[in-house]
N, C-alpha and C positions, 0 to 999 in steps of 0.2 A: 558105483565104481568112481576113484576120483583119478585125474589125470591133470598133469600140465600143460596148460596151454602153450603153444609155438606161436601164434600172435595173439594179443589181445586185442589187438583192431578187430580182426577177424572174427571173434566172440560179440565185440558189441557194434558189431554188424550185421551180422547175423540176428543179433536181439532185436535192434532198434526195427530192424524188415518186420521181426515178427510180433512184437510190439502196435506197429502201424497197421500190421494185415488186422490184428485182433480188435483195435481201438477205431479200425475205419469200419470194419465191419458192423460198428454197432450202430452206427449213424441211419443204417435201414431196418434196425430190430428194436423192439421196445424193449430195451435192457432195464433191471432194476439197478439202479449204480448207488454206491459211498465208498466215501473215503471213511477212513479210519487212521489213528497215529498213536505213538506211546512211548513212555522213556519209563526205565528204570536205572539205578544206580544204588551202589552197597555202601560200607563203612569201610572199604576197600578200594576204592575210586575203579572196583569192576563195572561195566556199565552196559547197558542196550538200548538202541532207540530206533525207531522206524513209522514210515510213512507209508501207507497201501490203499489201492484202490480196490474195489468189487464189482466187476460187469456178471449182473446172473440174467439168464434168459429164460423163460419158463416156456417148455414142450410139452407137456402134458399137465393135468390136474393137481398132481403131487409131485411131480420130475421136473426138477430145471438142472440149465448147466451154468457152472460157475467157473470164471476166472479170475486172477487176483493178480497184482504185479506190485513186491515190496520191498522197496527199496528201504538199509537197514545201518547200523554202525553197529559196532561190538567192540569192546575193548575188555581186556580181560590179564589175568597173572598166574603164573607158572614157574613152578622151581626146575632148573636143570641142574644138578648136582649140586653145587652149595652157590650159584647163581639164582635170581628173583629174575624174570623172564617179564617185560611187558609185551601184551599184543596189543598193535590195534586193526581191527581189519574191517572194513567199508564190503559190503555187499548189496545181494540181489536177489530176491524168489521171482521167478514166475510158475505158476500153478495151475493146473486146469481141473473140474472134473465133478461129481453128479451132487446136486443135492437135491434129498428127501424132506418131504414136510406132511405134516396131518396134522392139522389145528395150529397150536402155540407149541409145535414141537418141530426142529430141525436135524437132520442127518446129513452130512457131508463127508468125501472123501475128495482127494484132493492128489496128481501127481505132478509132478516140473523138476524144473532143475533149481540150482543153487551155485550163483557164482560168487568168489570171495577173493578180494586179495587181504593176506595177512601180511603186517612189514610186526618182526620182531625188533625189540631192545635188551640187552646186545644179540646181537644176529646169532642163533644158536643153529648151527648146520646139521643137526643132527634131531632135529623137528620134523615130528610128521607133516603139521600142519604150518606152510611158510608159500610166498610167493602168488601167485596166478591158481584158482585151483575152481573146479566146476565138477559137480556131481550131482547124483539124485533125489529127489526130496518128494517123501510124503507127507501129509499133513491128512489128521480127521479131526473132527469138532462133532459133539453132541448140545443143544441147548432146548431147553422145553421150561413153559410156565406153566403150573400147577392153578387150578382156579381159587387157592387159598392166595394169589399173587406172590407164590414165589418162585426164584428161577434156579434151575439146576444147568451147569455151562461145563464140559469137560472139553478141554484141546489137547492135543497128542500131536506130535511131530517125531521123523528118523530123518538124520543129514548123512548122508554117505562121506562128504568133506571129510568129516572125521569120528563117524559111528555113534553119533552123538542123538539117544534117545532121550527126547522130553516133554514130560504131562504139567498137564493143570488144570484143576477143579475147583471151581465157585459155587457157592452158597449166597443167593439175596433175595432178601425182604421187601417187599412196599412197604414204606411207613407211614406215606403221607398221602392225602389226594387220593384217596381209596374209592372215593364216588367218582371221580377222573372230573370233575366242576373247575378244575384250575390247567392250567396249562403246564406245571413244572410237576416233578413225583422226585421222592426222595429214597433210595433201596441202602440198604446198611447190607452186610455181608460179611464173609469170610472167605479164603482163598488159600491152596495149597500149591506146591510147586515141585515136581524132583525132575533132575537131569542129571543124566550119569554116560561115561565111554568107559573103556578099558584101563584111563588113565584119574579120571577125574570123575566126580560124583557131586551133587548140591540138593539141597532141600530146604521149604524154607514154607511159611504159615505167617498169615496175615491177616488185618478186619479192610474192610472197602467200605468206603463213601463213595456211591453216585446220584448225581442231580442229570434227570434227563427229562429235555423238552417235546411235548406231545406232538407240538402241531409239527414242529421245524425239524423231530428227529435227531436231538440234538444230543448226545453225552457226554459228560465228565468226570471223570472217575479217581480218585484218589487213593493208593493203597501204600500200604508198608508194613514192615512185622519184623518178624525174627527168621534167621538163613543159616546156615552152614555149608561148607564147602571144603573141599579135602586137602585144601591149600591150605587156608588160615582159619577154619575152624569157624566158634561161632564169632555172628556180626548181625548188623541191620541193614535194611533195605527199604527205599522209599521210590515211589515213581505214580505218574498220570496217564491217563488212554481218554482218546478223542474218540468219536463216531458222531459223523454225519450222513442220514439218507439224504439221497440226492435225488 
């Protein structure tokens, strides 16, 4: 359900409480923590970029609980009748909720909300999506390694903002450092994407490079390919993703 907000003090104060209550709370639990971050951008100056943390707790053998808080940017375009619409809108996840594991496999589901403000160019009044807006948000993830070293990664997200359902599926190889004798490994890959509303739909296929460091937990990852999108059709995309265990 999405709604507008009557103050927005009143949202990110309520946040910031619960923010503190969850970030003070770990100071007495042995939390698994990373950061993570990542920018993409089209041949469209469409863009997305964000920065997140991960506190998971581990309660049983194969049950931990995970929380995540990701702060994000989005910029994006829209035709409203024979008008070209920019948005730009700066946001927020916070998410909570179980992950499963056995061996080099993970299961996650994930619930929160999702606060956005979107400022349009020129201001079109007659937009779903404009101003102060908070709704609900699921997120799930599948990721598992195969003992040939390769990894299968599926994410899936639903934003009530604006009914906006989106997957993605990775494909990677070890190529390098196969006896693990060095500290850096090299994964090549492939990557798919689709996200679609009532309004708007995108897909889009790529190859990945990541270089990740053993001891330190370290990754970096390079991707881009080919996209489409029901605006302007086909284009290119290029973008990076951090991960650091903590």
């Amino acid at each position: 359900m999405r709604f507008q907000i009557p103050s927005i003090k009143i949202f990110c104060f309520l946040l910031v409480c619960g923010l503190f209550s969850f970030f003070s709370g770990s100071l007495a639990l042995a939390f698994d923590s990373s950061l993570f971050s990542g920018g993409e951008i089209d041949t469209r100056g469409q863009s997305f970029s964000y920065l997140g943390v991960d506190l998971t707790q581990r309660i049983y053998e194969n049950i931990s609980l995970s929380g995540r808080v990701i702060p994000n940017f989005l910029t994006y375009r829209f035709r409203s009748g024979d008008r070209l619409v920019r948005a730009v809108s700066p946001g927020i996840y916070v998410v909570a909720g179980p992950k499963l594991s056995w061996g080099q496999t993970t299961v996650g589901l994930f619930g929160g909300v999702e606060y956005r403000y979107t400022n349009l160019s020129p201001d079109v009044r007659d937009a779903e999506l404009r101003g102060n807006t908070v709704a609900g948000l699921v997120q799930g993830e599948f990721d598992t390694w195969l003992p040939s070293r390769t990894n299968f990664n599926v994410f899936g997200s639903f934003s009530g903002t604006d009914n906006f359902l989106y997957e993605k599926g990775k494909i990677k190889q070890q190529v390098s450092n196969l006896k693990f004798k060095k500290p850096n490994t090299i994964n090549v890959g492939v990557e798919q994407f689709y996200g679609r509303n009532a309004d708007f739909h995108q897909a889009g296929v790529g190859p990945i490079l990541e270089l990740y460091n053993i001891p330190k937990r370290i990754s970096v990852a390079l991707r881009g390919g080919y996209k489409h999108d029901s605006t302007f059709g086909n284009g290119i995309y290029g973008g990076l993703e951090f991960y650091i265990g903590l």
